[in-house]
N, C-alpha and C positions, 0 to 999 in steps of 0.2 A: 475499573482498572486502577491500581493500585501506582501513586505518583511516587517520588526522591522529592528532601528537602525541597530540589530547587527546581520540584515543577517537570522532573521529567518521565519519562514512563517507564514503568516497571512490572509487565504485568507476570503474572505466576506461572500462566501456561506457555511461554513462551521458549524454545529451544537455546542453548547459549548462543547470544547475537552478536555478532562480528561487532566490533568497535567502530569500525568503517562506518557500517548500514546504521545503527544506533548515529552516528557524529549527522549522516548524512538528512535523516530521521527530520532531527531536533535544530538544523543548522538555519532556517527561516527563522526561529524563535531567540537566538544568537543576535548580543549587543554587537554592534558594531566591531569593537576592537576583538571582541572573543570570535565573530566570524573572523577575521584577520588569523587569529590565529585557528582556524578550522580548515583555513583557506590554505595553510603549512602544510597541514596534517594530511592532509587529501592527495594533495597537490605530489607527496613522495613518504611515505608513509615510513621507508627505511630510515633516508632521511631526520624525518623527526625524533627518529627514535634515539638519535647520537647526539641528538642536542640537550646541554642542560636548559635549566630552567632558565634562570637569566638569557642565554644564546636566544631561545626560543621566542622568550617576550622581546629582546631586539630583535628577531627577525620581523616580527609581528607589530613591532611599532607600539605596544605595550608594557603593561608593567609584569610583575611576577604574580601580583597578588592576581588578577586576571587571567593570568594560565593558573592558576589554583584554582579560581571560580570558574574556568573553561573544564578542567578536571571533575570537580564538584556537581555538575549539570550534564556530566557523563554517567557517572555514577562510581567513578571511583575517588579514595579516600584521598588522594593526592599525588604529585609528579611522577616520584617513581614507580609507580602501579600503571599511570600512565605510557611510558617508556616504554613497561614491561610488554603490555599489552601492546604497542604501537611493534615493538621485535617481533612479537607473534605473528600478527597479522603479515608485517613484511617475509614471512618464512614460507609466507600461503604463495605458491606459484602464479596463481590467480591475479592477486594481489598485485603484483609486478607486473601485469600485461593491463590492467582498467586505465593506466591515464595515456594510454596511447591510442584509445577506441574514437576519438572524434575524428569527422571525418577531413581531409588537404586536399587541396587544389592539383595537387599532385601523386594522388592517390589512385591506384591502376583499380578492375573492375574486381580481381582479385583480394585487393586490400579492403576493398568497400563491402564484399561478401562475408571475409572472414570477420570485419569490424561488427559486422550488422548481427551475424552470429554470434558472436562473442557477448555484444550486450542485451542482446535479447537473452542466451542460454544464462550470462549472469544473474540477469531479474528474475528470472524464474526460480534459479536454484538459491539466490539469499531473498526472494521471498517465503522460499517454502521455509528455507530455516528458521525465521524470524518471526514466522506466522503464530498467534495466540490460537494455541491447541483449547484453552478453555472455552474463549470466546468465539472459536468457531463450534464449538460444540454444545456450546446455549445457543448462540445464534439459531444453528440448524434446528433443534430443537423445539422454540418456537416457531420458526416458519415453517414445521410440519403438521405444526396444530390451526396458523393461523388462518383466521377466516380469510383474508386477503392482505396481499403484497405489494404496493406499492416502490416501484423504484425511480430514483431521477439522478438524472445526467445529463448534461451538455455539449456537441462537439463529439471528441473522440469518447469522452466517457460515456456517450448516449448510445455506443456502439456496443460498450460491456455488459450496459445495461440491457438493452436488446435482447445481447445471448442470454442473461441472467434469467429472465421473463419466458425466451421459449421454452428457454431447458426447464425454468419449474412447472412452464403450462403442459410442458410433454406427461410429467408425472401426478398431473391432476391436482398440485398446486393453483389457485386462483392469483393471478399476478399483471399487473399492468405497467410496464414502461413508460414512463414521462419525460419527452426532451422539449415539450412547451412549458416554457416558465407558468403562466397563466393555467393551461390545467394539469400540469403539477400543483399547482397552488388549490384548485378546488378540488380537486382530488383530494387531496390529505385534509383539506377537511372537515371532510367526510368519514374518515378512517376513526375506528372505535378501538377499546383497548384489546378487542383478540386480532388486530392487525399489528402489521409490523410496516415501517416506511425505509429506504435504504438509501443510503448518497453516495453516488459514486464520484468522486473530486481527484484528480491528482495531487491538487496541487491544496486541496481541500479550504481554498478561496472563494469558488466559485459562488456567488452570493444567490444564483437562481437556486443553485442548491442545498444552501443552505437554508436560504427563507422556504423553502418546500417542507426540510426536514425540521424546523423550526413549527412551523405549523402540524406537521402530524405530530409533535410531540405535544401541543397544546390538545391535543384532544385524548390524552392519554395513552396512543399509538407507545410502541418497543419501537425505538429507531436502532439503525445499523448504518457505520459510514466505514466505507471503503475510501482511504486514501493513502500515500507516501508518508506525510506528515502528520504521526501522533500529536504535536502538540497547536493544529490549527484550528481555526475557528469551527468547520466541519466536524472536529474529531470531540468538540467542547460538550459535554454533557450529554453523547448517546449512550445507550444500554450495552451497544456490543459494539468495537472496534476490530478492524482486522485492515493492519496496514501492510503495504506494499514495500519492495526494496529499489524501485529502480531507479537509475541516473540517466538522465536525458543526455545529449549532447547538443553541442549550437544546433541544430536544424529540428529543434524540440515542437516546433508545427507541425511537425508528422506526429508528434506521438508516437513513439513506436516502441522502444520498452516499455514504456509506462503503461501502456493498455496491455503487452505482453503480462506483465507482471499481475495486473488486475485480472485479468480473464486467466490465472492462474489461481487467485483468490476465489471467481467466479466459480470455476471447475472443483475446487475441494470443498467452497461450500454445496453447492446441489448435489455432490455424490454424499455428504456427510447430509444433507437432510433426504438424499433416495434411500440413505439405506436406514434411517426409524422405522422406514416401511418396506422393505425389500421386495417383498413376493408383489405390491402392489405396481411399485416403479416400474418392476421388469417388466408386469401385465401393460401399465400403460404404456409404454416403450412399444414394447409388440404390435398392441392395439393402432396407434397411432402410425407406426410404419407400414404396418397395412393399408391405413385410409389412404397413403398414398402414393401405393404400390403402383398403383395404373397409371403415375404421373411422371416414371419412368422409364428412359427406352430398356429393349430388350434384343438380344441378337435374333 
């Protein structure tokens, strides 16, 4: 995937990506004073948009040249491209309703419903926008050819993983789910170069998962990491990338967009690697829901 000067992502297949999701993306990887200032940008995105450059690095408790370099590690050429784009964003209806979804103490069962909808329906729909059309499409590619699949996860991610493993064993894909660090680690290996190894991470820190997918890459293995964070240490030197858009709120031990948003990633990769082989999927599909036809009741 193809990096900016200053280290950030840029890949080819990618749809035009909200500035938001991009800030949101890359904002772990954010010096200090420039998260301050990302921490503006988020926080009321109209807002920002009315402020000069000077305003801005005072609100931010910095300099100017550092909303240049916060600018620069966006991908745009400088301030007022910045603005311009911050006006856009605030114009999106959408937009206007994200920094009111965490959840108050004084919040009825109806606010808690539509909050809960809201950011779940968001993740899904600016992940799909933002999703690398190329690199899902090698990805798939290869893991319709490869001898076997290895995936690891941890916690909420070992849940994405899971589905990832049925859905490719329903269509005769060979794939095994790893949420023990230990055999994830002998597992991969084991993995030769017609295998592929997959990391699912949100937060793409996870270090069981990282050392799993570290090891299938010593053995020549195609890795693929699923996370939030293009530029984390998960996301460092695999073959395919395909990150997520979702924003947590304080009660982020549920996980709940954030696995939304992957098992959205999860779903258009296996339909994009069912259909290399269409007529075979559907037959597998078929096949398999028959075996366990009798395992359901009937009126």
């Amino acid at each position: 995937m193809p990096r900016t000067e200053d280290g950030a992502s840029s890949p080819a297949g990618v749809a035009s990506t909200s500035l938001l999701i991009r800030l949101r993306g890359i904002k772990p990887s954010l010096s200090p004073a420039e998260d301050r200032v990302a921490d503006i940008v988020l926080a009321d995105a109209r807002r920002a948009a009315g402020l000069t450059i000077s305003e801005l690095a005072t609100a931010a408790r910095t300099s100017e040249t550092t909303v240049l370099r916060f600018c620069r590690r966006l991908g745009l050429p400088g301030y007022p491209q910045l603005r311009l784009a911050l006006a856009e964003e605030s114009a999106q209806p959408r937009t206007m309703l994200r920094s009111g979804t965490d959840i108050s103490a004084s919040d009825t069962i109806d606010d808690i419903v539509a909050k809960v909808a809201f950011t779940d329906a968001s993740a899904v729909e600016e992940t799909a926008q933002q999703l690398d059309r190329d690199a899902l499409a090698a990805a798939a590619a290869f893991i319709a050819k490869a001898g076997r699949v290895d995936i690891y996860g941890v916690a909420a991610s070992a849940v994405v993983g899971t589905d990832l493993q049925q859905k490719l064993h329903r269509i005769g894909i060979v794939a095994f789910a790893w949420n023990d660090p230990h055999l994830a680690l002998t597992s991969a290996t084991l993995l030769t170069r017609a295998d592929i190894a997959i990391g699912i991470s949100h937060s793409g820190t996870t270090t069981e998962t990282i050392e799993a997918l570290a090891a299938a890459r010593s053995t020549g293995a195609k890795t693929l990491a699923i996370t939030n964070f293009p530029l984390s240490r998960l996301a460092s030197g695999v073959d395919y990338l395909l990150t997520t858009a979702a924003r947590e709120t304080s009660l982020r031990s549920g996980a709940t967009a954030s696995r939304i948003a992957a098992l959205t990633v999860v779903d258009c990769l296996y339909i994009a690697v069912a259909q290399r082989n269409l007529r075979k999927a559907r037959k597998a599909v078929v096949d398999t829901r028959e075996a366990v036809a009798g395992h359901h009741l009937t009126d």
